[in-house]
MARBA-3410 file (N, C-alpha, C, O; in Angstrom, 1 decimal):
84
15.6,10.5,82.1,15.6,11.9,82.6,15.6,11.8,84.1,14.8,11.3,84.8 ~ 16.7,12.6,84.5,16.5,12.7,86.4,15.8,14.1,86.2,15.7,14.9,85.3 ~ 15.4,14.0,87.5,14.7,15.4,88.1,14.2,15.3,89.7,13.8,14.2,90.1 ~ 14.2,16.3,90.6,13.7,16.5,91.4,12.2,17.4,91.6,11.7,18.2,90.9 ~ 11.9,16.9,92.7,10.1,17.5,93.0,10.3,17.3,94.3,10.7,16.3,95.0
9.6,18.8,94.6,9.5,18.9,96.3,7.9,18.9,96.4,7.3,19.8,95.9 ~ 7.3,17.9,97.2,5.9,17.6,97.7,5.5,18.9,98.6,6.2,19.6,99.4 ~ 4.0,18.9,98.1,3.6,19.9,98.8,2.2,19.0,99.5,1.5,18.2,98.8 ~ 2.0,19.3,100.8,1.2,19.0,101.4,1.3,17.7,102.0,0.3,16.9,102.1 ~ 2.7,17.3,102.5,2.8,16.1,102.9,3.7,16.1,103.5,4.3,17.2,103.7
4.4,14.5,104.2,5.5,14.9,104.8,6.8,14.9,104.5,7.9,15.3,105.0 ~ 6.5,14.2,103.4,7.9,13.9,102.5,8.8,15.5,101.9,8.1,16.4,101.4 ~ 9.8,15.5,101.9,10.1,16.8,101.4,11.1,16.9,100.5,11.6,18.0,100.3 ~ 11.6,15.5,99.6,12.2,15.9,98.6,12.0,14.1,97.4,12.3,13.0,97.8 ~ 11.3,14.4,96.1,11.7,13.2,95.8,12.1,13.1,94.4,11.5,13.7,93.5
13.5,12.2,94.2,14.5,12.3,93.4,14.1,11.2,92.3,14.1,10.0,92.7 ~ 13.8,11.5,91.2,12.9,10.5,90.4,13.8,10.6,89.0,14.1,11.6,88.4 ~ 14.1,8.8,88.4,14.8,9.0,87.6,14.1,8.3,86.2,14.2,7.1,86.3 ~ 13.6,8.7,85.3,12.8,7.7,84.4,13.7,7.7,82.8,14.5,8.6,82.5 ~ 13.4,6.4,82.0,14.2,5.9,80.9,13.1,5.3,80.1,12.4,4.3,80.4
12.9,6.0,79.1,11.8,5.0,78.0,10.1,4.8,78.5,9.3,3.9,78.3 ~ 10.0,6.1,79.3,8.9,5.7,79.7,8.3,5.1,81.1,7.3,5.1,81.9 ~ 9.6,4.5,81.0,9.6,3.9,82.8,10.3,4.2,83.9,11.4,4.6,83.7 ~ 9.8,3.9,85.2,10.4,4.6,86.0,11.7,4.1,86.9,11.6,3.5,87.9 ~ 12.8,4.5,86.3,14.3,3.5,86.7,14.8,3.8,88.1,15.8,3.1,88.4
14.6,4.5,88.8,14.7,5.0,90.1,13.9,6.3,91.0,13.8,7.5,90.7 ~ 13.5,5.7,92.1,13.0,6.8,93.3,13.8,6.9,94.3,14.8,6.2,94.3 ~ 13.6,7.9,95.4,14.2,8.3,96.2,13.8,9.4,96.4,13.9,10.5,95.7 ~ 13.0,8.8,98.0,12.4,10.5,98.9,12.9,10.4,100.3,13.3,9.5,101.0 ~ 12.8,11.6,100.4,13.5,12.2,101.7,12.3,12.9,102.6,11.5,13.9,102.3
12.5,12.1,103.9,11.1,12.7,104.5,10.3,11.6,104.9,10.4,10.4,104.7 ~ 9.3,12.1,105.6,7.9,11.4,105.2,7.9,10.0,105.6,9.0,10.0,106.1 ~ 7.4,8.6,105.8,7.7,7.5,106.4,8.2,6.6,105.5,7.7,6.1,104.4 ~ 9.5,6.3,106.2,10.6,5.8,105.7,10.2,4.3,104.8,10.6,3.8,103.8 ~ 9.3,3.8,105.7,8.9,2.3,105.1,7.9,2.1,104.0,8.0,1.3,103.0
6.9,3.0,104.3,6.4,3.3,103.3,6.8,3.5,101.8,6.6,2.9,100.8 ~ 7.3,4.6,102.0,8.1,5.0,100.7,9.3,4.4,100.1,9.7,4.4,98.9 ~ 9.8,3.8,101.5,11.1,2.4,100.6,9.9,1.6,99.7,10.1,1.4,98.5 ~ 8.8,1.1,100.3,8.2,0.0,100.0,7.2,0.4,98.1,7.2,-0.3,97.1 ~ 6.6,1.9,98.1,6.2,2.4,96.8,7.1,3.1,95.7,6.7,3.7,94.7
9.0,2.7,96.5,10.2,2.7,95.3,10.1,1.8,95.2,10.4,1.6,94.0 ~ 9.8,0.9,95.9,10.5,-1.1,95.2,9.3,-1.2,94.7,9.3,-2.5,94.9 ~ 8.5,-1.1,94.3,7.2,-1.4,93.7,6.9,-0.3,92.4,6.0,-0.7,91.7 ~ 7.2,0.6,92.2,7.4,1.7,90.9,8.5,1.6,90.0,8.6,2.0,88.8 ~ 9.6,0.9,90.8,10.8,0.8,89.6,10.4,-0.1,88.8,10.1,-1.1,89.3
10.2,0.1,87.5,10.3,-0.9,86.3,9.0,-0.4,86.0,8.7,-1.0,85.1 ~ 8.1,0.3,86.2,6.6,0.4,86.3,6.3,1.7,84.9,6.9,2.8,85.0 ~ 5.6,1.5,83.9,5.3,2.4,83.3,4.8,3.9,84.1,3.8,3.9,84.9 ~ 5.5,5.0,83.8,5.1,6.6,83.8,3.6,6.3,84.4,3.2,6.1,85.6 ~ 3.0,6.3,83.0,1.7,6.3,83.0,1.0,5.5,83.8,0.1,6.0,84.6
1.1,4.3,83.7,0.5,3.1,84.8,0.9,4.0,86.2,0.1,4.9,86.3 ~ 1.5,3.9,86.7,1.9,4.7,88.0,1.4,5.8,88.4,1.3,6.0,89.7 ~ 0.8,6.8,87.5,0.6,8.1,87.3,-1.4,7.3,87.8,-2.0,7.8,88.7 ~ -1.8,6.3,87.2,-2.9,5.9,87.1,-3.5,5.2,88.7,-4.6,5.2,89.3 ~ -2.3,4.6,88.9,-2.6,4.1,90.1,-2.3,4.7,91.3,-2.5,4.1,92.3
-1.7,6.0,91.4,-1.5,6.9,92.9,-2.1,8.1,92.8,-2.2,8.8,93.8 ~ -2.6,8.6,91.6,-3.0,9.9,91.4,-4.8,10.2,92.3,-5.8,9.7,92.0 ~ -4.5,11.0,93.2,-6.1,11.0,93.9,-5.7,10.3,95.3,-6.6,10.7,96.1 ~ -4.9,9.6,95.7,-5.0,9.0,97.0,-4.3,10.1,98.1,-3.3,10.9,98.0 ~ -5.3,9.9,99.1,-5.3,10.7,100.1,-4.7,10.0,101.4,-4.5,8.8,101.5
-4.2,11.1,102.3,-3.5,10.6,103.7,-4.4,11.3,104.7,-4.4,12.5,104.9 ~ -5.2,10.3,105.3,-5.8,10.6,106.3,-7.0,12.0,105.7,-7.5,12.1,104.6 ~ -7.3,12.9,106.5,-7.4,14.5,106.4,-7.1,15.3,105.7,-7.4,16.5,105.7 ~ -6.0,14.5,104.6,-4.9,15.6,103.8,-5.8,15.0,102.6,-6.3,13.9,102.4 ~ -5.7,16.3,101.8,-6.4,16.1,100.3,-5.4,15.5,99.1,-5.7,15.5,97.9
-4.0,15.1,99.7,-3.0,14.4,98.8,-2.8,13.4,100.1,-3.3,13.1,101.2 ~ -1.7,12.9,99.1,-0.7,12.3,99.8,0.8,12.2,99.4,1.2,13.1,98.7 ~ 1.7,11.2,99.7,3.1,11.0,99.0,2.6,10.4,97.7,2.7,11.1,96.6 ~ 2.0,9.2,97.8,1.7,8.7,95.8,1.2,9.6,95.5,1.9,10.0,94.6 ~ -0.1,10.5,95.7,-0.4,11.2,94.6,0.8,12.6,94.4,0.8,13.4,93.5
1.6,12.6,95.6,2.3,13.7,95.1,3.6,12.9,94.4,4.7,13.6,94.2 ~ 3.6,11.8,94.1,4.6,11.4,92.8,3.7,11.2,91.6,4.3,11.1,90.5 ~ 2.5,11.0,91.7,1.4,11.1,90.7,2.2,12.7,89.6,2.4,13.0,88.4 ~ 2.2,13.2,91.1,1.9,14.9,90.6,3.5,15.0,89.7,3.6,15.4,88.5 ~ 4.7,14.7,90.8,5.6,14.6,89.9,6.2,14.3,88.8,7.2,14.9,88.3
5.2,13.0,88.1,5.1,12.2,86.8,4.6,12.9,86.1,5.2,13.3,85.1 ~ 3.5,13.4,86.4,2.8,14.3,85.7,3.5,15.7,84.7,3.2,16.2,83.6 ~ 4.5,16.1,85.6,4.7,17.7,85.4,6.1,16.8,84.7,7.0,17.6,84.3 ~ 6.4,15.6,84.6,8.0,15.1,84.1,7.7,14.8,82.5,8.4,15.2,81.5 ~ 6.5,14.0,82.4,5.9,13.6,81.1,5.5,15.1,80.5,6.1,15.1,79.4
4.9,16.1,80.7,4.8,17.3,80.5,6.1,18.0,79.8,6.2,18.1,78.6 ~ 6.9,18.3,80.4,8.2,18.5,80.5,9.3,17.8,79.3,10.2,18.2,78.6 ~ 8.7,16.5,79.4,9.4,15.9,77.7,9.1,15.8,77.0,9.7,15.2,76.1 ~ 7.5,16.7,76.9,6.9,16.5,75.2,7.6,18.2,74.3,7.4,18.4,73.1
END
């Protein structure tokens, strides 16, 4: 399943998320720090939905009450939602 999600409260502003069987077969965000976010796509592809959803959901940036992982947390969330 592809889909997009636009992050709220952060700097990233678009992320293009593609999952197969549960797992996550491609990212791609737009925005937000570029190394970073290359570096938690190369590290999410092949990664269970759920495991992923477990491990970014709640992490904060600085002052901000999210961040980019938990707002792919959030993404996963409303994707697995979406295909029951």
């Amino acid at each position: 399943m592809k889909f997009t999600y636009r992050p709220k409260g952060v700097c990233s502003q678009l992320m293009e998320i593609e999952t197969e069987d549960g797992k996550i077969k491609h990212l791609s965000v737009q925005g937000g720090c570029s190394g970073n976010l290359q570096g938690i796509s190369a590290l999410v592809v092949g990664m269970d939905v759920e495991e992923a959803i477990r491990r970014m959901e709640g992490i904060r940036c600085g002052y901000k009450s999210t961040s980019c992982p938990d707002q792919l947390a959030q993404a996963l969330k409303l994707s697995l939602a979406a295909g029951k």
